[in-house]
C-alpha positions as CSV (number, residue, x, y, z in Angstrom):
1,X,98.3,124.2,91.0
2,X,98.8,122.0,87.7
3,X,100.6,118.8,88.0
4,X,102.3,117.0,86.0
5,X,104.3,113.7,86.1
6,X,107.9,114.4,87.3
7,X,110.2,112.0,85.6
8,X,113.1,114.3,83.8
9,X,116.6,114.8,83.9
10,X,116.4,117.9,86.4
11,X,115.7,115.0,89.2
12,X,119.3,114.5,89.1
13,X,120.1,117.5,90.5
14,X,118.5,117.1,93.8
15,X,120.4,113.4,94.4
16,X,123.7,115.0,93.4
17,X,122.5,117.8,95.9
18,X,121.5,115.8,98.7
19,X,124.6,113.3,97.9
20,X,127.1,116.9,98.0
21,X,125.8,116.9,102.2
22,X,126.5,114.2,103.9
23,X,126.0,115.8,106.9
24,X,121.8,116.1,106.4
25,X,120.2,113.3,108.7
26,X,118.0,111.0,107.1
27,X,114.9,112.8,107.9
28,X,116.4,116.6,106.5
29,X,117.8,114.8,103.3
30,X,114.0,113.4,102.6
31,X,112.5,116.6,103.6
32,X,114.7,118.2,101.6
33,X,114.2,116.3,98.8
34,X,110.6,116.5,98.8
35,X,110.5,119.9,99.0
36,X,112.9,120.9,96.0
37,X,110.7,118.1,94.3
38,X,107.4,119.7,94.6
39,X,109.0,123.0,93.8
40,X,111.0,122.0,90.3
41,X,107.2,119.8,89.4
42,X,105.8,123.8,90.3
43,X,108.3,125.9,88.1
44,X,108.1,123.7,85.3
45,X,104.9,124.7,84.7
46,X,105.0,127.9,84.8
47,X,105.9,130.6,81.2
48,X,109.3,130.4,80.3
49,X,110.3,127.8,81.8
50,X,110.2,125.3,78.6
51,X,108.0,122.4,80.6
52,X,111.2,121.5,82.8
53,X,113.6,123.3,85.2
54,X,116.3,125.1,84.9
55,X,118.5,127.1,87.7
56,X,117.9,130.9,85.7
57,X,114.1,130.4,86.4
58,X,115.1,129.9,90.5
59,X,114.4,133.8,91.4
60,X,113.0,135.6,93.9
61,X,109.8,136.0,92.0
62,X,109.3,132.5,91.3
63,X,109.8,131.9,95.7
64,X,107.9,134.4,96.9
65,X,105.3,133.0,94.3
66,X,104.9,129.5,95.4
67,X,105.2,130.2,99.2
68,X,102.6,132.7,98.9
69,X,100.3,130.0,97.0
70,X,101.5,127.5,99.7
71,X,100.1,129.5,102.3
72,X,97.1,130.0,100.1
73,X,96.8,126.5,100.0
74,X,96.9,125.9,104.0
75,X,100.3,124.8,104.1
76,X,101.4,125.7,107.6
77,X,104.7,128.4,108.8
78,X,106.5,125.6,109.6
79,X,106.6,123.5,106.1
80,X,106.8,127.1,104.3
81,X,109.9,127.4,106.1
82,X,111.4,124.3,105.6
83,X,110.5,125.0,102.0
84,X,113.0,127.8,102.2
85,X,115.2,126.6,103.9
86,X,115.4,123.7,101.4
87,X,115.5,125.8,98.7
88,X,117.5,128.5,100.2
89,X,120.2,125.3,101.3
90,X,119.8,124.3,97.1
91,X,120.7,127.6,95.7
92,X,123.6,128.0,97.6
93,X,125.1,124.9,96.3
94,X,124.1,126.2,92.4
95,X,126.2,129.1,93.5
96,X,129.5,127.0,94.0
97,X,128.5,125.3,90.6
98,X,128.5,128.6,89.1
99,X,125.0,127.9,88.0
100,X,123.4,130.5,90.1
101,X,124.2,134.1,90.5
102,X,122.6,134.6,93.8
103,X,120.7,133.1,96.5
104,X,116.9,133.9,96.2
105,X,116.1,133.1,99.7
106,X,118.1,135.8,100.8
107,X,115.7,139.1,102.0
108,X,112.5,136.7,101.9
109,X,110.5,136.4,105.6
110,X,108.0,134.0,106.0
111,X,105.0,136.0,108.5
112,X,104.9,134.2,111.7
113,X,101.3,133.0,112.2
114,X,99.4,133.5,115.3
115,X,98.7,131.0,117.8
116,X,95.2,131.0,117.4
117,X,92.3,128.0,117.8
118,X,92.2,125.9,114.9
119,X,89.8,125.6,112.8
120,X,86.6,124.1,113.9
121,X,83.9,123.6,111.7
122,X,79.8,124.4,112.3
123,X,77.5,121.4,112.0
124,X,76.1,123.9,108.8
125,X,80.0,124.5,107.0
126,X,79.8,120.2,107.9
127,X,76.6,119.4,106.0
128,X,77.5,121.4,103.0
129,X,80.6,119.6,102.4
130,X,79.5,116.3,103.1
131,X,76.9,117.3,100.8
132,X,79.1,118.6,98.0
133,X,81.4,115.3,97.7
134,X,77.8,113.3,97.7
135,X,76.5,115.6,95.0
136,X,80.2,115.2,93.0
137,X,79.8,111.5,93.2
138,X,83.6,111.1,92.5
139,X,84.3,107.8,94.4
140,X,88.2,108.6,94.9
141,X,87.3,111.5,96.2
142,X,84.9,110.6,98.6
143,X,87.5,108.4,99.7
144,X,89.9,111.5,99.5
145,X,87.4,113.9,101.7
146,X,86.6,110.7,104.0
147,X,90.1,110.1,104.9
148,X,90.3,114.1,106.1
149,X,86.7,114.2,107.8
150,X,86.4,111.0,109.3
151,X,90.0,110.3,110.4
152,X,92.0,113.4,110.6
153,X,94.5,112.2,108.0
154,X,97.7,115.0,106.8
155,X,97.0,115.6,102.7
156,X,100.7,113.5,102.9
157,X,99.3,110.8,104.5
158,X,96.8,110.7,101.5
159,X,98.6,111.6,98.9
160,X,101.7,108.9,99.8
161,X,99.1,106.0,101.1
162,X,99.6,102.9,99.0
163,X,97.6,99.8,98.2
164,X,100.2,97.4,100.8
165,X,99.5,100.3,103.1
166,X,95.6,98.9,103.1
167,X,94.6,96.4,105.3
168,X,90.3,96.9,104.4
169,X,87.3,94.1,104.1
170,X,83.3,95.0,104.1
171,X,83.2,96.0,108.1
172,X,86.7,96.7,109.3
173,X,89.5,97.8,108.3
174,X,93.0,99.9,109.0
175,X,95.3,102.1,107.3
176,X,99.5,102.6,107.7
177,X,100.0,106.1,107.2
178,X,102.6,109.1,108.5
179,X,104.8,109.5,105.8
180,X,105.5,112.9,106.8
181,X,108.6,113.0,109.1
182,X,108.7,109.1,108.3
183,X,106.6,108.8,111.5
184,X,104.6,105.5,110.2
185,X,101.4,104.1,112.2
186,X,98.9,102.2,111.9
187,X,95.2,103.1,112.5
188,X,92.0,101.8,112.8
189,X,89.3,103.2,110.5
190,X,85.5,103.6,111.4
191,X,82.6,103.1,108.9
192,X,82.5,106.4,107.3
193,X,85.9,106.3,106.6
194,X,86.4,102.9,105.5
195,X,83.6,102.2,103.2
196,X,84.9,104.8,100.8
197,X,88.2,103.9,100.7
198,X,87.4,100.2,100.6
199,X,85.0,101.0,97.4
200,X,87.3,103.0,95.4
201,X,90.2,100.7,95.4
202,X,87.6,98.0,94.4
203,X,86.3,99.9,91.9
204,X,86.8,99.5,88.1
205,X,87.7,103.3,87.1
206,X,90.9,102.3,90.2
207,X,91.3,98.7,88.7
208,X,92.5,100.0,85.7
209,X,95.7,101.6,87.1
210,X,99.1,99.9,87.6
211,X,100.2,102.4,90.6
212,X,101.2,101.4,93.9
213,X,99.5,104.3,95.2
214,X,95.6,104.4,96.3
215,X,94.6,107.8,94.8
216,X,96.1,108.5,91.4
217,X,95.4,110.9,88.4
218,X,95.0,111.0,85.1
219,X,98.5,112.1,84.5
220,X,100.3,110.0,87.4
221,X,100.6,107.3,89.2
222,X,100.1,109.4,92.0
223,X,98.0,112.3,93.2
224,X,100.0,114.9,94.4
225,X,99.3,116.8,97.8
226,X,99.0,120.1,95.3
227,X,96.5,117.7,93.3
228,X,94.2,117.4,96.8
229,X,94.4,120.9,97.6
230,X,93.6,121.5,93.4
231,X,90.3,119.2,93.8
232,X,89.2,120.4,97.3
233,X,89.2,124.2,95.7
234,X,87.0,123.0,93.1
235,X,84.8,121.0,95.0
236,X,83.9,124.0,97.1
237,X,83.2,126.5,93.6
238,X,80.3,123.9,92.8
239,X,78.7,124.8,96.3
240,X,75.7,127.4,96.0
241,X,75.8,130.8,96.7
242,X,74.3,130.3,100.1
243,X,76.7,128.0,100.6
244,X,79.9,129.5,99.7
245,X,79.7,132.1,101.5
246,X,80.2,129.5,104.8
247,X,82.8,127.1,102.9
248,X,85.1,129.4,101.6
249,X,88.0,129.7,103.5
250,X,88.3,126.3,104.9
251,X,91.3,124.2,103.8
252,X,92.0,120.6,103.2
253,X,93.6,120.6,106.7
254,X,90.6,122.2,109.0
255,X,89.2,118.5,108.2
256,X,92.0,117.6,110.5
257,X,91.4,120.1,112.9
258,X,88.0,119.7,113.0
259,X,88.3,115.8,113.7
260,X,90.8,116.4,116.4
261,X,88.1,118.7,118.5
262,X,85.1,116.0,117.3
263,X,87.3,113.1,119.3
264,X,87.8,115.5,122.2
265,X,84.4,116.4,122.3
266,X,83.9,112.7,122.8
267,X,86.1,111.8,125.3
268,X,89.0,111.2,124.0
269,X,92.3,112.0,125.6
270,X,95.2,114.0,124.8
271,X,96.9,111.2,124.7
272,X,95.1,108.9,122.3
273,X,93.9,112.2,119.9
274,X,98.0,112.5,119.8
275,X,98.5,108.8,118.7
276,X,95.9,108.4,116.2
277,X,97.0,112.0,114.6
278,X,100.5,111.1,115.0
279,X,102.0,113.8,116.8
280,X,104.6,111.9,117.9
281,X,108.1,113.0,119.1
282,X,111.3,111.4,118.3
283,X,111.3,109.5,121.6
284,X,108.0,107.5,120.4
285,X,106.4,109.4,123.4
286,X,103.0,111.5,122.2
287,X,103.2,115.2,121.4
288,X,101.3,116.4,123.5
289,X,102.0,119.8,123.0
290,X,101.1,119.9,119.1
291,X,97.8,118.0,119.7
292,X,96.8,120.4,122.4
293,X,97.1,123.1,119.8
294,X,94.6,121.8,117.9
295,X,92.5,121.2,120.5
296,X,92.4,124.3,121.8
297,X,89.1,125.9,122.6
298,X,87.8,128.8,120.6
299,X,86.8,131.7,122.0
300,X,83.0,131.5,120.7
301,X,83.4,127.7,123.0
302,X,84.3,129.7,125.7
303,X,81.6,132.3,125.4
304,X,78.6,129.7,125.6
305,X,80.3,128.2,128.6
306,X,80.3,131.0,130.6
307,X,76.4,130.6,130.4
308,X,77.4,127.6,132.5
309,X,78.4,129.4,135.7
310,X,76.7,129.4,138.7
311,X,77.4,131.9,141.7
């Protein structure tokens, strides 16, 4: 998706929106807002909308559109439906305004997914994409792909993480990330993931920047999630025809999957693969749940391990 910086007059109508409910918790009136943020920074791009938005362009088209390019962009059921909701929740108060003729949520399902294994990568689909950010030699975004691969980090966490949120040297270093769902933690980072980080917000290209925020672009102060998503899709075109053909499908968010079942694999628990990931419920207590959905064993796992069995 293009993006482009967001500072326009429309941004008043999601406060006066989110103002009109007092009844949305703190947590719905951020997602919320997020949400119908992403999606005006979306429709302004797109024909006919004049490079800003405006309640005529907010049709069924335009939805259907950007949640089908949300899913193509590994977002998950549960976000897309929020999205809706969001938007859905938006359009009915245009309605009362008498800026909107109907709502274009209405009639649109968003296809339950099944539960299946998450994504875990081969150690081949691995080495090619480790190889592809060496050969791009983009130091953000080795820092970028480092944050996924080497500490299961949400494309939120990376795309909100600030400088203050830093806490790096040349051997150690931690990160304060969870922005999504305002769940905020702090985690430790090992080498592979620190080094990267640690060198691009030391570097010169980052030094000449103002923003607050780690990873920005040339025309922010801030890389969007859809930005990520944007540079992980090319990353994977430059991969060779050999290689492509193994890379293709896998999303910005298998790196998190695949870091989830890397820490199991080495003994970590439930429990601590929970914390670090931060699937956390509302109680503090971990999610147990959620984490062992992404842990779950494939059936391929399962297969070689019944090579194990003895009578």
């Amino acid at each position: 998706m293009k993006v482009v910086s967001f500072q326009r007059p429309e941004e008043n109508y999601v406060e006066r929106f989110l103002a009109s409910n007092p009844r949305f918790s703190e947590g719905t009136a951020d997602a919320y807002g997020r949400a119908l943020r992403q999606f005006m920074e979306w429709i302004s791009t797109k024909p006919g909308s004049e490079g800003r938005f405006q309640p005529s362009s907010l049709t069924k088209t335009a939805l259907t559109v950007y949640l089908d390019e949300l899913a193509s962009n590994g977002y998950s059921v549960s976000h897309r439906n929020r999205v809706k909701y969001a938007i859905s929740s938006f359009s009915n108060w245009l309605i009362e305004r008498g800026e909107l003729s109907k709502n274009p949520a209405n009639g649109i399902d968003v296809p339950a997914q099944p539960l299946m294994a998450p994504r875990v990568l081969t150690e081949d689909q691995r080495y090619i994409l480790r190889n592809l950010v060496e050969r791009e030699g983009d130091p953000r975004n080795e820092a970028i792909f480092a944050l996924g691969f080497w500490a299961g980090c949400r494309v939120s966490d990376v795309a909100w993480l600030k400088l203050e949120d830093c806490s790096l040297g040349p051997k150690i270093g931690s990160v304060e990330v969870g922005y999504k769902g305002g769940k905020r933690r702090v985690i430790d980072l090992i080498n592979e993931a620190r080094r990267p980080l640690y060198e691009w917000i030391r570097s010169e290209e980052r030094a000449r920047k103002s923003s607050p925020y780690v990873f920005v672009s040339q025309r922010a102060d801030r890389l969007t999630e859809n930005g990520i998503h944007h540079w992980f899709r090319r990353l994977k075109k430059q991969a060779r025809n050999d290689e492509w053909e193994l890379i293709k499908d896998i999303t910005y968010h298998d790196l998190r999957h695949d870091f989830a079942h890397r820490c199991r694999e080495v003994g970590w628990t439930l429990e601590e693969i929970a914390f670090y990931l931060g699937h956390i419920t509302r109680k503090g207590t971990p999610a147990i749940s959620t984490t062992a959905r992404y842990t779950q064993p494939s059936r391929e796992q399962i297969k070689e391990k019944l090579k194990w069995l003895k009578g």
